[in-house]
N, C-alpha and C positions, 0 to 999 in steps of 0.2 A: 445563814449558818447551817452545816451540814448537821442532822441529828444523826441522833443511833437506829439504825435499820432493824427492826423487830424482827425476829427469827421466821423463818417462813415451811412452809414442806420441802423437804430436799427435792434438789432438780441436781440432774444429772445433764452432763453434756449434749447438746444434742448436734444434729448433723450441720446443718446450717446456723447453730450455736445462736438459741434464742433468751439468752440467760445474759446478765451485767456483771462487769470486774468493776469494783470504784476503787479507785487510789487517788489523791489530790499533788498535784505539782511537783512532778520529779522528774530525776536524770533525763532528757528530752530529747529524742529525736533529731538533729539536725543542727545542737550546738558546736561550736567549734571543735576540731580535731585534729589535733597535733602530728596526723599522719603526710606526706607527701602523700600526692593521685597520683601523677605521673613520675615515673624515675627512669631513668638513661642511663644505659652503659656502654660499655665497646662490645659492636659486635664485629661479625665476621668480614674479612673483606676492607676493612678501614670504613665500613658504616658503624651503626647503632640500632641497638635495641632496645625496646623500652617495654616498662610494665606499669599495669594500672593499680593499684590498692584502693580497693572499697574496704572503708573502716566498718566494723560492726553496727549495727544501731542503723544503718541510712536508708531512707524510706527509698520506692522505687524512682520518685523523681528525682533524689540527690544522685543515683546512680544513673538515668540518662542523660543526665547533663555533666557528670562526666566525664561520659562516654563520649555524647558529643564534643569535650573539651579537649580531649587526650585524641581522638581520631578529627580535631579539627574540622565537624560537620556544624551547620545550620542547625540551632537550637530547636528539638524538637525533632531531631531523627530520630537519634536513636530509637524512642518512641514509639515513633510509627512505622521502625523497622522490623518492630517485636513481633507481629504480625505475620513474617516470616521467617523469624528466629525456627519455627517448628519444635519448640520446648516441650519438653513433657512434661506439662503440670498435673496434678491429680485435677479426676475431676473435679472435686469440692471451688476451686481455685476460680473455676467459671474463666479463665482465661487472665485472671489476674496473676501477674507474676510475685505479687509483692510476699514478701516473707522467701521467695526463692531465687532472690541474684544472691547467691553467697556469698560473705563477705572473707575475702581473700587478695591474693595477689595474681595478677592474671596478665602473662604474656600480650605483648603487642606485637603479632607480626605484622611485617611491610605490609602499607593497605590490607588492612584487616577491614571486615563490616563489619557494622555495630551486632547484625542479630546472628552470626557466627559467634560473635562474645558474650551475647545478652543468653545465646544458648549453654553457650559454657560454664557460663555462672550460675541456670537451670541446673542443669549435667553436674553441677558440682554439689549444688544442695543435695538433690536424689541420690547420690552417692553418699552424702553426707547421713543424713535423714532416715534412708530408708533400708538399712543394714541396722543390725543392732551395735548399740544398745540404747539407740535414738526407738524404733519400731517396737522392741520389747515393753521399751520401759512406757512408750506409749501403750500399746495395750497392758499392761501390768494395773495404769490407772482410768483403766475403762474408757475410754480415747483413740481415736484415728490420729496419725503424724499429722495432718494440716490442724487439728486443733490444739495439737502440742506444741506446732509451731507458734499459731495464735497468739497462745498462752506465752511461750519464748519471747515474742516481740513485746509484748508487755511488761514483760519482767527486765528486758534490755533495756526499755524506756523508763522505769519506773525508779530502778534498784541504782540507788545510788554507790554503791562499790560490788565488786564480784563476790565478795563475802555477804552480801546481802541478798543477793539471788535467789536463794534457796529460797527463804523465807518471805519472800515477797511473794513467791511463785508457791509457796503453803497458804498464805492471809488468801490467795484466788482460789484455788481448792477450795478451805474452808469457807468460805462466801459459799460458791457454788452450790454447797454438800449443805448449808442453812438455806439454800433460797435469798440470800439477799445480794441485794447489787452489787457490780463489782465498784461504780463510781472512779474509775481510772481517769484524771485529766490528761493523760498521754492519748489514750484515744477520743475525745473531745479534742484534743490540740490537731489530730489526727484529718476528724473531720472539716475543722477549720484549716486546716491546712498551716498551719503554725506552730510555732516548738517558742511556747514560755513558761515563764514559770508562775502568771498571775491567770488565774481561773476563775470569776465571776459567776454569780449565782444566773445571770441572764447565758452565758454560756452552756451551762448546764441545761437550758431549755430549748435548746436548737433541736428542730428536727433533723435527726441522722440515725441510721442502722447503729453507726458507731458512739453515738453517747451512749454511755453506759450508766447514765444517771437515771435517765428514762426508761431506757431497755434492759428487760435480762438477758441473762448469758455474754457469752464469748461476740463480740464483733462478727460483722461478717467474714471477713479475713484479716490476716496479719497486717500492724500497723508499720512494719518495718521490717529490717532483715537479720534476723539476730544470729549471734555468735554461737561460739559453741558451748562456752560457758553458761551461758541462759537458754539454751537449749539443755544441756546434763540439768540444769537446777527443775526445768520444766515437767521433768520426766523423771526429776530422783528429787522431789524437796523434802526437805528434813522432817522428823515430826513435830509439831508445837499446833498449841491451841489461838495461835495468833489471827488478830481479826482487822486491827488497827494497827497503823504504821507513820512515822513522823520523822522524819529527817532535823533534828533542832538547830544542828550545826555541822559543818562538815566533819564526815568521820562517825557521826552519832546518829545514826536511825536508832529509833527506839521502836520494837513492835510489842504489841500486850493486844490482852483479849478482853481486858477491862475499858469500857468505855471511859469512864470516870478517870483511871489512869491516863487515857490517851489525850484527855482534853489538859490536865494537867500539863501533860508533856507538851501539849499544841499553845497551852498558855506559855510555856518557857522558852517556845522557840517566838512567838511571838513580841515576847519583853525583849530578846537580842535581836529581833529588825525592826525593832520599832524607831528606834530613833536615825536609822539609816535607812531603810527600805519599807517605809510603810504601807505600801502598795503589793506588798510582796503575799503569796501565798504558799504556805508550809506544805514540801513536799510530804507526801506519805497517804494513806488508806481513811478515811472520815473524817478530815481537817474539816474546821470551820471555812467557809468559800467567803469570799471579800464578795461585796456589793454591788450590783451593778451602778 
């Protein structure tokens, strides 16, 4: 069972983001989405044209495959096309794209390459990102854009509706600003390379940069590619002294700063899966973790 994180000396962000976000099982990275990838239209001439749609939320490998899928390539190019995409990541990035294919709608012309697209979708974060009031309101909270992005990806994966954002993206702040873990299962889902919604206490002891059970601070970079809405929440979250967060039923995040509270509330979502989903673990920030 997760306990309550005893208040620690504040840490502040650092560059390579050596501090932990915990949240336990929510909105997850790579569940289904009700968007078309590819769509077709008429184009010029009596061919067609087609466009690709990367939904918000999709880690970098949802997005080369695809890529691969829409340009009809051997699994795994896209990939190893990125190499010479020539993107401009920030440094911080180390070469990692993830947190910068943005998620949009993006032309397919006739034989296109994958790393002319995979660039474009660079090309389109940095336009995104790094104009205000994405870069302001990054420095405003003592922060570089790649940790704001960080932080975005998290809050994409965690926040169960868009009105929850904010607030999700406040409980990582205040973590941070006390020194306690973030314990986020999106990024534990992350490192395993999986998107559920059941998180086990032997989970939690994997070694990886990205459990944030173990490790403080921010990930090493973005678990996914977030929108724009969890981007604005990233960089403008609300005020509240929120510390704990609980999904009990759809519709219903409850966040409080009262531990004592939250377990309550972790008790009530638990009595409504219990006799359906007893294996299930309660989205949100200090949940109790199931067993291994």
């Amino acid at each position: 069972m997760q306990t309550n994180t005893p208040p620690r000396s504040p840490m502040r962000l650092t560059r390579r983001g050596r501090i932990v976000l915990v949240a336990t099982g929510a909105v997850l990275v790579g569940t289904a989405v009700a968007v078309p990838l590819l769509i077709l239209g008429p184009g010029d001439g009596g061919g067609r044209t087609a466009t690709l749609v990367i939904p918000e939320g999709w880690r970098a490998s949802q997005v080369y495959a695809a890529v691969d899928k829409a340009l009809a390539l051997p699994p795994g190019s896209a990939k190893k096309s990125f190499a010479k995409a020539a993107a401009k990541l920030p440094d911080d990035a180390r070469g990692n794209p993830e947190g910068y294919l943005y998620p949009a709608t993006y032309p397919l012309p006739w034989k296109a390459k994958p790393e002319k697209l995979l660039a474009r979708m660079v090309d389109t974060a940095n336009e995104k990102f790094n104009g205000a009031p994405i870069a302001a309101g990054a420095q405003r909270n003592a922060m570089n854009v790649y940790q704001a992005v960080t932080i975005a990806s998290i809050v994409q994966a965690e926040a169960a509706t868009a009105d929850d954002m904010g607030k999700v993206a406040r409980v990582v702040f205040n973590r941070l600003e006390r020194g306690m873990p973030l314990q986020m299962d999106s990024t534990v889902n992350y490192a395993l390379g999986r998107s559920t919604l059941r998180t086990t206490d032997s989970d939690t002891r994997i070694e990886s940069p990205y459990n944030t059970y173990q490790r403080m601070g921010l990930p090493p970079s973005p678990i996914d590619n977030p929108g724009e809405e969890a981007m604005h929440a990233a960089v403008n979250p609300p005020a509240g002294d929120w510390l704990y967060f609980v999904t009990v039923r759809p519709g219903d995040t409850r966040f409080t700063a009262d531990y004592a509270e939250h377990q309550r509330n972790v008790a009530e979502f638990n009595a409504q899966v219990k006799s359906t989903v007893p294996a299930a673990a309660p989205q949100g920030s200090g949940a109790p973790r199931d067993q291994p």
